[in-house]
FISEVEX-990595 format. One record per residue (C-alpha): residue in three letters; x, y, z. Coordinates in steps of 0.5 Angstrom, whole numbers, plus 500, padded with zeros to 3 digits. Example, Ala and Ser with C-alpha at 12.3 -4.5 7.8 and 13.67 -1.06 7.14 Angstrom:
BEGIN
ala525491516;ser527498514;
***
This chain:
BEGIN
unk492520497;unk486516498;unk485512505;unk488505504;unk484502511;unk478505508;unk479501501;unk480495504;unk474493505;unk472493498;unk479490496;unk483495491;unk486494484;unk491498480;unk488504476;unk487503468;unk490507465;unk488507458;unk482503455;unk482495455;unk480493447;unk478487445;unk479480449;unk471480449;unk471472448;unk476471453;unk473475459;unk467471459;unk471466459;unk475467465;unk469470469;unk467463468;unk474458469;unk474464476;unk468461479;unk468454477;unk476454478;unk480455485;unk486457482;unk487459475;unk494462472;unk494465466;unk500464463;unk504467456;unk509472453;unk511479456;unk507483453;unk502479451;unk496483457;unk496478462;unk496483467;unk491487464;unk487482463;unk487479470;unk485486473;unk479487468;unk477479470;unk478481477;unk473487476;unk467484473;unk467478478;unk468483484;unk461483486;unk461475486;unk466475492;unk463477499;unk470479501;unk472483494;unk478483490;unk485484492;unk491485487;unk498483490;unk504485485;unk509480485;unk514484480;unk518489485;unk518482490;unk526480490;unk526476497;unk522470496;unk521470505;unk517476504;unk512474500;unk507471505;unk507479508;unk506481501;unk500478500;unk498481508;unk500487506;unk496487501;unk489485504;unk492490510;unk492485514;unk499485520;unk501479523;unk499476529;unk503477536;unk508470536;unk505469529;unk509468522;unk506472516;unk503465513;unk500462519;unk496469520;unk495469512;unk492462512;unk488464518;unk485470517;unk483467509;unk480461513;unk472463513;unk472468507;unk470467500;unk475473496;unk478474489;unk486474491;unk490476484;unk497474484;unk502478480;unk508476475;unk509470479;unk515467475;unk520469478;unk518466485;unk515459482;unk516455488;unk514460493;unk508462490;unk506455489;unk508453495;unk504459499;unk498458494;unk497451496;unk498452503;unk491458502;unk487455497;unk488448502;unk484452509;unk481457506;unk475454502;unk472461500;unk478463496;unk480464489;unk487465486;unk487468478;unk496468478;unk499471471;unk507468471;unk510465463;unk509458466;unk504455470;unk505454478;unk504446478;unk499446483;unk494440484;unk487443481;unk491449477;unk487451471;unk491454466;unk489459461;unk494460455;unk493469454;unk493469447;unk495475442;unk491479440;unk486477435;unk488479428;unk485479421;unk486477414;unk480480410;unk474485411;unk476491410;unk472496415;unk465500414;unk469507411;unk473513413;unk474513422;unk471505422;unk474502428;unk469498432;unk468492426;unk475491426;unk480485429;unk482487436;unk489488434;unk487494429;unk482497434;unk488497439;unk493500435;unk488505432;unk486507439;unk493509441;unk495512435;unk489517435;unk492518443;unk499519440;unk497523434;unk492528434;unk486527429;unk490521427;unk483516424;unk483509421;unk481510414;unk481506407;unk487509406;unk492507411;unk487501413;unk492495410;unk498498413;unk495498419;unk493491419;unk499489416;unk503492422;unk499488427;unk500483423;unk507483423;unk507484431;unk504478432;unk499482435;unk502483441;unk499488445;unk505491448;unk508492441;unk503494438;unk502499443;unk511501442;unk509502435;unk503507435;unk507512439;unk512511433;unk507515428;unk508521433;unk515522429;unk514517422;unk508516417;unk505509419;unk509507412;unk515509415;unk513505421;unk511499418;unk518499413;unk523501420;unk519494423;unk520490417;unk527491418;unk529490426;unk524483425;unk528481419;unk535482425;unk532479430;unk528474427;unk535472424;unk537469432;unk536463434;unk535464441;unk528465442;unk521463440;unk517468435;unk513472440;unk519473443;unk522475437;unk517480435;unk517484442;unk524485442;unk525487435;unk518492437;unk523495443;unk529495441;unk526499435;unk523503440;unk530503445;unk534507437;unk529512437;unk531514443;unk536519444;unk543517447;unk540522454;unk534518453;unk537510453;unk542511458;unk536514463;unk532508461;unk536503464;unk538507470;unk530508471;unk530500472;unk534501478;unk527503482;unk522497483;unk516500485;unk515507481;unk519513483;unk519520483;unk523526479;unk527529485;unk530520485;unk530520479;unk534526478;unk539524484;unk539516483;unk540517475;unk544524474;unk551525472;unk555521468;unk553523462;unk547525464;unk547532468;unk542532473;unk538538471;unk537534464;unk533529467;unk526532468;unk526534460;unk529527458;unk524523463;unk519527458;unk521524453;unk521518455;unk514520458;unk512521451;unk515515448;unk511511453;unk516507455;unk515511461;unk508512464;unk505517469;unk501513475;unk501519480;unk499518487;unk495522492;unk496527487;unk503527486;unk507525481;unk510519479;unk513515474;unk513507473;unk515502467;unk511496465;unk516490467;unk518488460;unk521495458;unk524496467;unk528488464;unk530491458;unk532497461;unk536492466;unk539488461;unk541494458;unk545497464;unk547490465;unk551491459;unk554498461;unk556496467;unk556499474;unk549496476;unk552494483;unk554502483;unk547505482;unk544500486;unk548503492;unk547510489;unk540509489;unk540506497;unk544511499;unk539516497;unk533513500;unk538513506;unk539520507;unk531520506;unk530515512;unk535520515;unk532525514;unk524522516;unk527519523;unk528527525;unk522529522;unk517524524;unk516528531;unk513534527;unk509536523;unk512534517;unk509527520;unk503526515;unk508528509;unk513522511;unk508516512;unk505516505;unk512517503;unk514511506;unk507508503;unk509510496;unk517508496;unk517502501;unk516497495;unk524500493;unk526499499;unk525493500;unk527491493;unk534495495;unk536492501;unk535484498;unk541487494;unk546490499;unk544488506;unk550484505;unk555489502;unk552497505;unk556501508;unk554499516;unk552506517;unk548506512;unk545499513;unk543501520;unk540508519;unk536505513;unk534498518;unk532502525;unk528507521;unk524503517;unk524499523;unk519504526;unk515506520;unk514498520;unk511499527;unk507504526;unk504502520;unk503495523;unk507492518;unk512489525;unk514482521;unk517486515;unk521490520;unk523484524;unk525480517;unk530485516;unk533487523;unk533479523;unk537479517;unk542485518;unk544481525;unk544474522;unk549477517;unk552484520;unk557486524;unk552489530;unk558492535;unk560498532;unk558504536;unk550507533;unk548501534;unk544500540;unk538504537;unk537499531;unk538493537;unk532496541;unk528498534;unk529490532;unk527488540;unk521493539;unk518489533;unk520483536;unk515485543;unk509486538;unk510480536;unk510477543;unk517474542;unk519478550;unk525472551;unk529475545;unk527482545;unk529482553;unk536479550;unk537484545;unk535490550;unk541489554;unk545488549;unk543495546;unk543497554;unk551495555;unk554497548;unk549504549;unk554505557;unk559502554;unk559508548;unk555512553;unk550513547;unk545516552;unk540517545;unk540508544;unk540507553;unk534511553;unk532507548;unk534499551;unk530501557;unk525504555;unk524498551;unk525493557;unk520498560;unk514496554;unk516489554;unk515489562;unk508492561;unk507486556;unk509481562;unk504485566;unk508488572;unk506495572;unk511497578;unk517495574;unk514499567;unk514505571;unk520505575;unk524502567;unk520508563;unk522514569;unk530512568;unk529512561;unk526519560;unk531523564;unk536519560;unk531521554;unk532529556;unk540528558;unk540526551;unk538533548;unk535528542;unk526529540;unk525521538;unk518520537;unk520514541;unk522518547;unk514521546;unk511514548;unk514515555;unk509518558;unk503514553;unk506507556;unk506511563;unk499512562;unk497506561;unk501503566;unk497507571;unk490506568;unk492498569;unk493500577;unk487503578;unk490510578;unk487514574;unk489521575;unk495519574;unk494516567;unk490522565;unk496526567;unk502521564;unk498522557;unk496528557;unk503530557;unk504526551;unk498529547;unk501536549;unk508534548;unk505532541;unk501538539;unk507542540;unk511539535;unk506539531;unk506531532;unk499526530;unk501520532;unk503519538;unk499526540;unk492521539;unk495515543;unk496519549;unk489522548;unk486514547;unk489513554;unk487519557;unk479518554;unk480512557;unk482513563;unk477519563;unk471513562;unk473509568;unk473514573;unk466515571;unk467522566;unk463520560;unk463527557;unk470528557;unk472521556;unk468521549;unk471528547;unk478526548;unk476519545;unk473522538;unk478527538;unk483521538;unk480518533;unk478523527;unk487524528;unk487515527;unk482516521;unk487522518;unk494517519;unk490511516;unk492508523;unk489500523;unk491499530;unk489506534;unk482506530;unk480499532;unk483502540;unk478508539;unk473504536;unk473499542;unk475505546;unk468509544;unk464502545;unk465502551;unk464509554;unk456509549;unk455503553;unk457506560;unk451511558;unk446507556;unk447505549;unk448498549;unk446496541;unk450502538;unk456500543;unk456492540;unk455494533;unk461498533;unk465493537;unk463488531;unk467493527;unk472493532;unk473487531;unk473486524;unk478491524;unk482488529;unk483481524;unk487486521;unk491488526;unk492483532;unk496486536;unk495492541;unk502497543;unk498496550;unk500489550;unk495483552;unk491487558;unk487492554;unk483485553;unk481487560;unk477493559;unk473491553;unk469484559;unk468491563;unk463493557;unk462486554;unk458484560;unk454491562;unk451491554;unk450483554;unk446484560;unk443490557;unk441487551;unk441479553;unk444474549;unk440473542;unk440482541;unk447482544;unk449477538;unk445480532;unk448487535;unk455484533;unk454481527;unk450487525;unk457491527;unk461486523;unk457487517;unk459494517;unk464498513;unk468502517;unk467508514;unk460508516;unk463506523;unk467511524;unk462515522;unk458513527;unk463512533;unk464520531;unk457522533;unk456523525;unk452517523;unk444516523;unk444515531;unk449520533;unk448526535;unk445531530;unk451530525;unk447529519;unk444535515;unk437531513;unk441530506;unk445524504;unk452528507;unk455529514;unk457536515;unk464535514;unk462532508;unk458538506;unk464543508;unk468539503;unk462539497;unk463547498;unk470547497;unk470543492;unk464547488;unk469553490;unk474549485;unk479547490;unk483541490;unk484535495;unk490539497;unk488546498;unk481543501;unk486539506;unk489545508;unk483549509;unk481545513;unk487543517;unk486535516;unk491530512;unk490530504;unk488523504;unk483524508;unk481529504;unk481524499;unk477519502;unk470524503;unk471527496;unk470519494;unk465519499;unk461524497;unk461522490;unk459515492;unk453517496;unk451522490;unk452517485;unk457522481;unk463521477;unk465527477;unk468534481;unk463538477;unk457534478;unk458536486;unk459543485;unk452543480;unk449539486;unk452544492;unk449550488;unk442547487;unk442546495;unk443553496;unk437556491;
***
């Protein structure tokens, strides 16, 4: 998986991929409307390509954006309160402490100037226009291209009507195999059908068949799409006389337009050619949101009338029949259908009935995955469950809009108390906060179990600096945890209370609260990796008291505890206090190992909060030794990343340590260099900040090889001209896969390569 922090700074729009044909005409215009217009909504059909031509827009006028581009896929979205947060998630922004999702996203969009996509916005009109409005009104530098089937209504829209395909009536081609002087909608066809059928070409022969065809589909270039897969099983003639057929039916209603018509007669024929196994799977497939893989599949979608060990094979045929597609990520496989055929699968399950009753199969097999994820988060299964969690968030989400009022309680808790603390840990607290909310607005929270979810919920409402509520809850978790004597949620309710002290900044109450709640944590016998921030907040707690040789104690037992279970997350908070701790008593060498250790670990989880922590951590120790403008220049970055993130697990006070530094390197520097220094440093991408603050960087410490790569990224090279994958050069290594990724990506950027192979020729031309 490719390091999501990492692209960030360069914005990120969904793979392609197939080929985009045609739509020449209509790109340049677009690019056009996109700078001359602050929002332009293309509107039109399912089917017709507003997504595809969206993102194809969107990348040709990417570098017309200082900022980039950002897609926001809007068609998995069922709460409409979540869409503000969706669009941060998206620029991976997290809110701010006491801040709503909007208010921050306005913020932060203030002084840019990016290209923001927001896709499939039908179904949340209002909100979207609302929330558009309210961005483009403070936000001077942004633009918005929307697809939706009807305009947003927003003062200053312009909206551009996506066209078919363009069709033709005459020419005939310049001979056997010609595709370029045809219409686009022949040229689309004649591109997938050669995919779907080996050595298929467009001749003479089968020319005004194939125009026929297009024609008859309205070129429509989803359902010219449906179509060319057909030929895997009939001759274009039998294709052509099956269609007439079906639109002759579906033409004959009179509930639709005639575009509408052509594509449901295209995917109805599609859905008939389907065996009985492979229609029932289809509509079961709509169930998932936002993609899935085979092992939820199979036991989301097995069983009544579909044995689960069938699965994987019908599924193929669905993959072969393009009704499903394969979108694998981070080297993993998974599944996906474009929004037209998941609502026509919708529909279809609709009419068999029991959509309720999948809906709550589904969620509860993404509960026992949570279950299963909340034991095995302090371990070293860690990596594996946050990049699930990345993948299958947006299903649940899309899940719990529909049961949150109707789960079984149990089921509910488990599911809000877990996804609370991966919300937390990935930075992303106000969606934690938006359905623990929900849960106590509507849901009985008395019942035993529930003091855990109780101190999760006061957790995230801590990170928001909303302390009075959170206090209100945590005795609330602590008088039903005595009450069941649930040692697990009394250890949990007080040392929430003792992290909220250390938000109000009395020391003395954090270490006498998070000393109770760690006997409790060991009576408990439970391995929470909430009870392993104990000794990280006693840590900071002491560094605050000027004590620090005890903080180094306190968070080296973190890092330890950690490291023995095979643990990242906590393990490298507990070295970032200890480096820092290290660096006010004057112990640079050591502070600087530990610092840079903390930080190789928060680049591998893709942590926004503690790699800006590390970088304004490794700040302040270069300026203690003297290297005041290296030290400003990733303090820029620090806070250029910390407009992502705007919060701290250390609470308001870690603003402390970084005047110590800030006033030793202006003096250092002077004003005007200490200025240029932090604009310097805010100008620079974060992979190149990290690299740097790791020693690795033109200034660091003889990291550089005299080439264009690092060490680490020639290490990697080798293994690749080895003929390793991203995985198995992650386990050589010993470092995430996603981290893998990120310096596979790099090397060929750096090199100017587009592929694995050109690498390995360059290592063997290094060695001779």
């Amino acid at each position: 998986m490719r390091n999501a922090t990492l692209e960030r700074q360069t914005g990120r729009l969904p793979a392609e991929f197939t080929s985009f044909v045609g739509r020449d005409a209509e790109l340049v215009r677009l690019r056009r409307l996109v700078g001359e217009h602050r929002l332009v909504t293309l509107t039109g059909p399912a089917g017709v390509g507003k997504t595809r031509l969206a993102v194809r827009t969107a990348a040709l006028s990417e570098e017309a954006f200082d900022e980039g581009v950002y897609f926001v896929g809007l068609s998995g979205l069922t709460e409409p309160s979540l869409l503000a947060q969706a669009i941060c998630d998206a620029l991976g922004l997290a809110e701010q402490a006491g801040e709503s999702a909007v208010g921050c996203l306005v913020d932060h969009l203030a002084d840019r100037r990016l290209l923001l996509v927001l896709d499939t916005c039908e179904h949340l009109l209002d909100e979207c226009a609302m929330l558009t409005e309210a961005m483009l009104r403070t936000a001077p530098g942004l633009r918005v291209l929307a697809t939706s089937r009807q305009a947003l209504d927003v003062m200053g829209e312009h909206t551009v009507v996506v066209a078919p395909l363009g069709r033709s009536d005459d020419g005939d081609g310049d001979g056997d195999g010609a595709v370029d002087g045809e219409c686009d909608a022949v040229r689309l066809f004649a591109e997938r059908a050669a995919a779907a059928v080996q050595g298929w070409t467009l001749t003479r022969g089968n020319r005004d068949a194939a125009v026929q065809l297009c024609d008859r589909l309205d070129g429509i270039p989803l359902a010219i799409e449906l179509a060319a897969v057909q030929l895997r099983a009939f001759s274009l003639d039998q294709v052509l006389g099956r269609l007439g057929t079906h639109l002759f039916q579906v033409r004959g209603r009179r509930t639709s337009v005639r575009r509408h018509q052509t594509l449901r007669a295209a995917v109805d024929w599609s859905h008939e050619l389907c065996s009985p196994e492979e229609r029932l799977l289809w509509a079961r497939l709509s169930v998932f949101a936002d993609g899935f893989d085979l092992d939820a599949a199979e036991n989301v979608c097995g069983g009544d009338g579909l044995p689960a060990d069938h699965v994987a094979d019908v599924l193929t045929g669905l993959v072969e029949k393009s009704i499903v597609q394969r979108a694998d990520r981070g080297g993993e496989a998974r599944y996906r259908m474009l929004d037209t055929l998941r609502e026509y699968g919708a529909e279809r399950l609709a009419g068999l009935g029991g959509r309720d009753r999948l809906r709550h199969a589904c969620f509860a097999w993404y509960v026992g995955q949570l279950r299963r994820a909340r034991a095995e988060l302090p371990s070293a299964a860690q990596i594996h469950w946050l990049e699930w969690f990345d993948c299958e968030r947006g299903n649940i989400r899309a899940l719990l809009g529909h049961v949150v009022a109707t789960a079984e309680p149990d089921m509910l808790r488990d599911a809000v108390e877990t996804l609370g603390r991966f919300c937390a840990l990935r930075g992303t607290v106000g969606e934690g906060r938006h359905w623990v909310d929900r849960v106590l607005e509507t849901r009985d929270t008395t019942g035993p179990g529930w003091a855990g979810l109780l101190a999760v919920a006061a957790l995230t409402m801590t990170l928001q600096d909303d302390l009075a509520r959170a206090s209100e809850l945590l005795d609330r978790a602590e008088a039903q945890g005595r009450a069941e004597d649930d040692l697990r949620g009394i250890a949990l309710a007080v040392g929430g209370k003792g992290i909220v002290a250390l938000f109000e900044g009395d020391f003395d109450l954090v270490l006498r609260l998070l000393g109770s709640a760690g006997e409790v944590a060991r009576d408990s016998g439970e391995d929470d990796l909430l009870f392993l921030l104990i000794d990280v907040f006693r840590g900071v707690a002491y560094l605050f008291k000027n004590e620090f040789t005890a903080s180094v104690a306190h968070a080296d037992a973190a890092a330890q505890a950690g490291a023995e279970r095979g643990e990242l997350w906590v393990r490298s908070y507990g070295m970032l206090v200890c480096g820092l701790a290290l660096w006010l008593a004057d112990d640079l060498d050591a502070s600087m190992e530990q610092l840079r250790r903390a930080l190789r670990i928060k680049r591998d989880l893709d942590d926004e909060l503690g790699t800006t922590l590390a970088l304004e951590s490794i700040a302040a120790c270069l300026s203690s030794r003297g290297e005041a403008a290296r030290a400003v220049r990733l303090l820029g970055a620090a806070d250029r990343l910390r407009e992502f993130t705007q919060t701290s697990w250390f609470g308001p006070h870690h603003a402390l340590l970084r005047e110590i530094h800030i006033d030793r390197a202006q003096q250092a520097l002077g004003e005007e260099a200490f200025r240029a220094a932090l604009e310097e440093g805010g100008r620079l991408p974060l992979a190149d900040a990290v690299e740097d603050a790791l020693g690795e960087g033109p200034e660091g410490e003889g990291a550089r090889t005299g080439g264009p790569l690092t060490n680490r990224e020639l290490q990697v090279a080798a293994l690749v001209a080895e003929g390793l994958s991203n995985r198995a050069i992650a386990e050589r290594l010993t470092i995430a896969k996603r981290t893998a990724d990120s310096h596979v990506e790099h090397i060929l950027a750096k090199l100017g390569y587009s592929s694995r192979a050109q690498i390995a020729t360059w290592i063997t031309a290094q060695k001779s």
